[in-house]
Structures are given as C-alpha cells and as structure tokens.
C-alpha positions as CSV (number, residue, x, y, z in Angstrom):
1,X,0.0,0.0,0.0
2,X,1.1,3.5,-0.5
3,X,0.4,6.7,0.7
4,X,1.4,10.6,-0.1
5,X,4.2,10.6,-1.9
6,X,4.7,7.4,-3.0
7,X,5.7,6.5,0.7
8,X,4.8,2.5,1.8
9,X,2.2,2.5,4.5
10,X,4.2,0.1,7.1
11,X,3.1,-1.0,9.7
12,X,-0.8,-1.1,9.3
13,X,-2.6,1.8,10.8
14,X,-5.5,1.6,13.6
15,X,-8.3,4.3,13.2
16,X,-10.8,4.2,16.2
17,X,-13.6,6.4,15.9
18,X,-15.7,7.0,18.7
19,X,-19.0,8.8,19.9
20,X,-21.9,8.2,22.0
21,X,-24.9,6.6,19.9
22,X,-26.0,9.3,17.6
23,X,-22.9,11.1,17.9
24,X,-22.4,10.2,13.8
25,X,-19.6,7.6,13.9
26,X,-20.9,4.6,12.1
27,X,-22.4,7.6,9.2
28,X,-18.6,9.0,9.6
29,X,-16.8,5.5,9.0
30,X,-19.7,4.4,6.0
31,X,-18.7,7.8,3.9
32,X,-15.3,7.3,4.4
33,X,-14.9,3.7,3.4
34,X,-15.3,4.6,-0.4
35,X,-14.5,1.7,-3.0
36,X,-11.2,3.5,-3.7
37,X,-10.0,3.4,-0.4
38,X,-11.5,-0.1,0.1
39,X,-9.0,-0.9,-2.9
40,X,-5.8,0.8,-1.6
41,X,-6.1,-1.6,1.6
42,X,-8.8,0.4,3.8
43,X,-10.9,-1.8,5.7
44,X,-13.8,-1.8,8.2
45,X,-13.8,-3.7,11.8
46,X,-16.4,-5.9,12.4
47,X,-17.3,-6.1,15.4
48,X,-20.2,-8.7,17.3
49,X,-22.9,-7.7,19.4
50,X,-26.0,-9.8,21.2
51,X,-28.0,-7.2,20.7
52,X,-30.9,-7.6,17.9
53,X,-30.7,-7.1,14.3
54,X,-32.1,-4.0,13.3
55,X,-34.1,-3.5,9.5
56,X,-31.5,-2.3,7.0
57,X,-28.7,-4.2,8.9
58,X,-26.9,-7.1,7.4
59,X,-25.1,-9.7,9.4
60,X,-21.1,-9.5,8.8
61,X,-22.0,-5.9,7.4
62,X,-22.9,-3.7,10.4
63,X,-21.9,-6.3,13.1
64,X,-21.8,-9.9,13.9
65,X,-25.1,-10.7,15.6
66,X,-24.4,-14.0,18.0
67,X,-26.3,-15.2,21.0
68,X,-24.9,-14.3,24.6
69,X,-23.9,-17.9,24.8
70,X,-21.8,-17.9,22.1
71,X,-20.2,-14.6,22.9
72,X,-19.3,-15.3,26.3
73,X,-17.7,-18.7,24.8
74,X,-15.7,-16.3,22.9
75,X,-14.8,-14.4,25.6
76,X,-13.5,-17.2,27.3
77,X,-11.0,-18.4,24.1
78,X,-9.8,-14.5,24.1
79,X,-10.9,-13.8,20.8
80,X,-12.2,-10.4,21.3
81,X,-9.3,-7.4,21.4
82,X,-11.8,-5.4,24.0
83,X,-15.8,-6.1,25.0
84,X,-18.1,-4.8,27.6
85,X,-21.8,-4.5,28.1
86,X,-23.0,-1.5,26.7
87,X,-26.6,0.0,26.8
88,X,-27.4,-4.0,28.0
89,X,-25.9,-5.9,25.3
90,X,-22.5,-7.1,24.8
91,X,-20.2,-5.8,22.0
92,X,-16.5,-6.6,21.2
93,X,-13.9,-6.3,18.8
94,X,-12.4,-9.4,17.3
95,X,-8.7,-9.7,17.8
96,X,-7.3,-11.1,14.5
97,X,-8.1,-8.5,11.7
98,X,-6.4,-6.4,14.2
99,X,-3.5,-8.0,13.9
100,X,-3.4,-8.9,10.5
101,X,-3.4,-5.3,9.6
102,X,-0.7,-4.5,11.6
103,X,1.7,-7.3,10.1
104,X,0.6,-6.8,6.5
105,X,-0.2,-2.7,6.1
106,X,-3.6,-1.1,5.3
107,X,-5.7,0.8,7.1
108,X,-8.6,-0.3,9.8
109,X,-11.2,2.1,10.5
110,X,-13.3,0.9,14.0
111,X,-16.6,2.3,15.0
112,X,-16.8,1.3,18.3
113,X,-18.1,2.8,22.2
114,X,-16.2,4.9,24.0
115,X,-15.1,2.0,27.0
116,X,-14.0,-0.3,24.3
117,X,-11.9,2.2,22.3
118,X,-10.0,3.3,25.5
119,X,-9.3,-0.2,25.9
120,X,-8.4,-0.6,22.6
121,X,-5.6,1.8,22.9
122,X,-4.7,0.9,25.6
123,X,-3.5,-2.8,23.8
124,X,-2.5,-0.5,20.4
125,X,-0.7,2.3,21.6
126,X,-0.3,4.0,17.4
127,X,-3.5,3.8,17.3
128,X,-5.1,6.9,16.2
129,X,-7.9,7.9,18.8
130,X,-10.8,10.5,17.4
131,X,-14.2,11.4,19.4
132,X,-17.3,12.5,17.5
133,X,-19.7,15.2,19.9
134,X,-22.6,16.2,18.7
135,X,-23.1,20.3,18.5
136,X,-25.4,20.2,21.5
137,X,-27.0,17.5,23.9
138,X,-30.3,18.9,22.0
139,X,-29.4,17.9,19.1
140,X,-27.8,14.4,20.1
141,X,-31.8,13.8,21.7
142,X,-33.4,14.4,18.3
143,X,-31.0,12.4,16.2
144,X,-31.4,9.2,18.7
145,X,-35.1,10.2,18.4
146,X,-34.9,10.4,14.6
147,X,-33.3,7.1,14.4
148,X,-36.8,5.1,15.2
149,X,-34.2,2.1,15.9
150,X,-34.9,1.7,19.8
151,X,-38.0,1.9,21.9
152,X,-38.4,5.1,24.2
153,X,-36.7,3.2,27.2
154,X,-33.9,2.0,25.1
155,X,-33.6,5.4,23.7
156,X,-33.6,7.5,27.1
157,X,-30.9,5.0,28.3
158,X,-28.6,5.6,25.8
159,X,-29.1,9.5,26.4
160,X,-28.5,9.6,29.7
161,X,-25.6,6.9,29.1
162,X,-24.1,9.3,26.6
163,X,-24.4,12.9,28.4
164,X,-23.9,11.1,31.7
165,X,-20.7,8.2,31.4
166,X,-19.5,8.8,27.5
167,X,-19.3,13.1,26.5
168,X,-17.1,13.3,29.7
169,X,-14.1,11.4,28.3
170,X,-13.9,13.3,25.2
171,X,-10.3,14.5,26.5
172,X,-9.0,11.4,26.3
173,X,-8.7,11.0,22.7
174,X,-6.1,12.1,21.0
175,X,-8.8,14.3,18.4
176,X,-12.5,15.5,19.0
177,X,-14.4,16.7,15.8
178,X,-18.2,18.1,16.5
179,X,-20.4,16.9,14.4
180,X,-22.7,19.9,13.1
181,X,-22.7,18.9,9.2
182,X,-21.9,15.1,7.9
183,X,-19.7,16.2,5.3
184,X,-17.4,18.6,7.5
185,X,-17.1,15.9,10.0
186,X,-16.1,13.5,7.1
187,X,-13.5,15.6,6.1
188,X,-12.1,16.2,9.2
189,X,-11.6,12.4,10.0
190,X,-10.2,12.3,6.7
191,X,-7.4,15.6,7.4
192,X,-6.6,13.9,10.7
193,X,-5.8,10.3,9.5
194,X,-3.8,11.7,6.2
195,X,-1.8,13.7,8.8
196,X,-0.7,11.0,11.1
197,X,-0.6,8.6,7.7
198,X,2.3,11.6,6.9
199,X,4.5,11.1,10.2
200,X,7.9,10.7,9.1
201,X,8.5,7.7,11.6
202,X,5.6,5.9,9.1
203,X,7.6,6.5,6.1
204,X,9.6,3.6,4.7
205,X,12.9,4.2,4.7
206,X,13.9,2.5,1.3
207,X,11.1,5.1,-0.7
208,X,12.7,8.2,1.5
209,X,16.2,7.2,-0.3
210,X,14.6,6.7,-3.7
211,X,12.7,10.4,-3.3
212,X,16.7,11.8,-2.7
213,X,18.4,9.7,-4.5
C-alpha cells in the first residue's frame, strides 16, 4: 500500500472512531470507506454484538449478531481485542483482523463505544484515537429520536448513558471533531488520518532514499 508521496504505509494503521450513539460515527466510517480506499487496503472492523438485528442491517456488514452464549464462549478463548456491556448488550472487537493489519499494512477504521476504544488503545498504543460530539445535547436527543431504531426506554438510556458516562471522556482521545454537518465531520476524519498517515516515523525508509536519490 502506498500513501502521499509514494511512501509504503508500514506497519498497518488503527483508526478508532468513537461517539456516544448518535454522535455520527458509524455515518462517519460508511462515507469514508469509499470503494477507492476499500481498494488501496482500507478496511472496516467488524465487530459482534448480542443485541438484535435491526431493518436495513446485514449480518457481517454492520456487526456480527451472535447469541450471549456464544459470545461469552468467545470471551472465554480471548478472541475479542476489547468487550463490555453496553446500553445491555454485549459488544466486542475481534482480535485477528487487528493483527493482521498490523503485520501486512492497510488501514482499519473501527466504530466502536467509548469503554472499548479506550481499551483498545490501551492494547494498540499508534493507534489513532478520534471522538465524534454532537453540537449540543439537544441535538444528540433528536438524532437518537430520529433514528426510530430503539423503543423510548432504550432510547432514554442511551441518552442519559451518553451525556452522563461517555461526553465526559472526550479528553481522552487524542482528536475530537463536533459533528454539526456530515460532510465537514467526514473531512475532518479524513485531514486527521492523512496527517498521522504523513508522520515521518511511518515513512519507509527504502522510498525516502529513492525520493533523494
């Protein structure tokens, strides 16, 4: 893979994005994931969940949707890089395409809650770390409203989960975009990762001498 420059993307590069629900990070990581980038080694994390399958989702797609039994199980043979319970289901991120990433370049792009990407860097400390806020707790209560994807219980938990345990640990992330308009937000994402994709530490040595001949 190669990146600005000409420059080989080594190793693989971890891009956690993170927001409470309706903060915009799974609309984020879908526009960014283009076919073009998909082809220059861009990829998507997976990750599984017991929580139900909602219309328009597709199993393998959005998540893995397993029973608690077999997640747990899972658990158990340390398969998952980070899981918790979140919002009453379970939800983790599987360990290998991690790792395959970092051996063999590219880039993963996570969309994952904000206890599981703290662990997450944690494990991966190049990680790059970025926190989606909404532009107002107003506007984070209409979105989750305009959603129609949970019942009104489901939905007030997740609110007061977000304002409550989640928008407090914006500061630790390494980045925090606000989320007003889709398409800034996108872009933004997209300046910070070309930026840390640009670190001269990431730039192969063998393509530096070639460049100065």
């Amino acid at each position: 893979m190669t990146g600005k420059l000409g420059q080989k993307i080594l190793p693989g590069r971890i891009v956690i994005v993170s927001s409470p629900s309706g903060g915009g990070k799974t609309s984020i990581c879908r526009r960014i994931l283009t076919m073009a980038r998909r082809r220059q080694g861009w990829v998507f994390s997976v990750s599984y969940t017991t929580r139900h399958r909602r219309p328009r989702e597709k199993d393998g797609r959005e998540y893995r949707f397993v029973s608690e039994a077999v997640f747990q199980r899972r658990q158990q043979q340390r398969f998952f890089a980070e899981s918790f319970k979140v919002h009453r289901y379970f939800y983790g991120t599987p360990r290998r395409p991690l790792e395959d990433i970092i051996r063999g370049g590219g880039v993963m792009l996570l969309d994952v809650d904000v206890r599981g990407a703290l662990a997450l860097k944690r494990t991966y400390r190049e990680a790059i770390t970025i926190f989606i806020l909404p532009p107002s707790i107003t506007a984070l209560k209409r979105r989750l409203k305009r959603r129609g994807t949970e019942t009104t219980e489901m939905r007030q938990v997740r609110f007061d989960n977000a304002r409550r345990e989640e928008m407090p640990k914006y500061e630790r992330f390494e980045y925090t975009v606000v989320n007003r308009q889709l398409s800034t937000a996108v872009q933004q994402v997209l300046a910070i990762i070309a930026a840390d994709l640009s670190r001269t530490k990431f730039m192969s040595k063998e393509q530096i001498k070639q460049l100065l001949g």
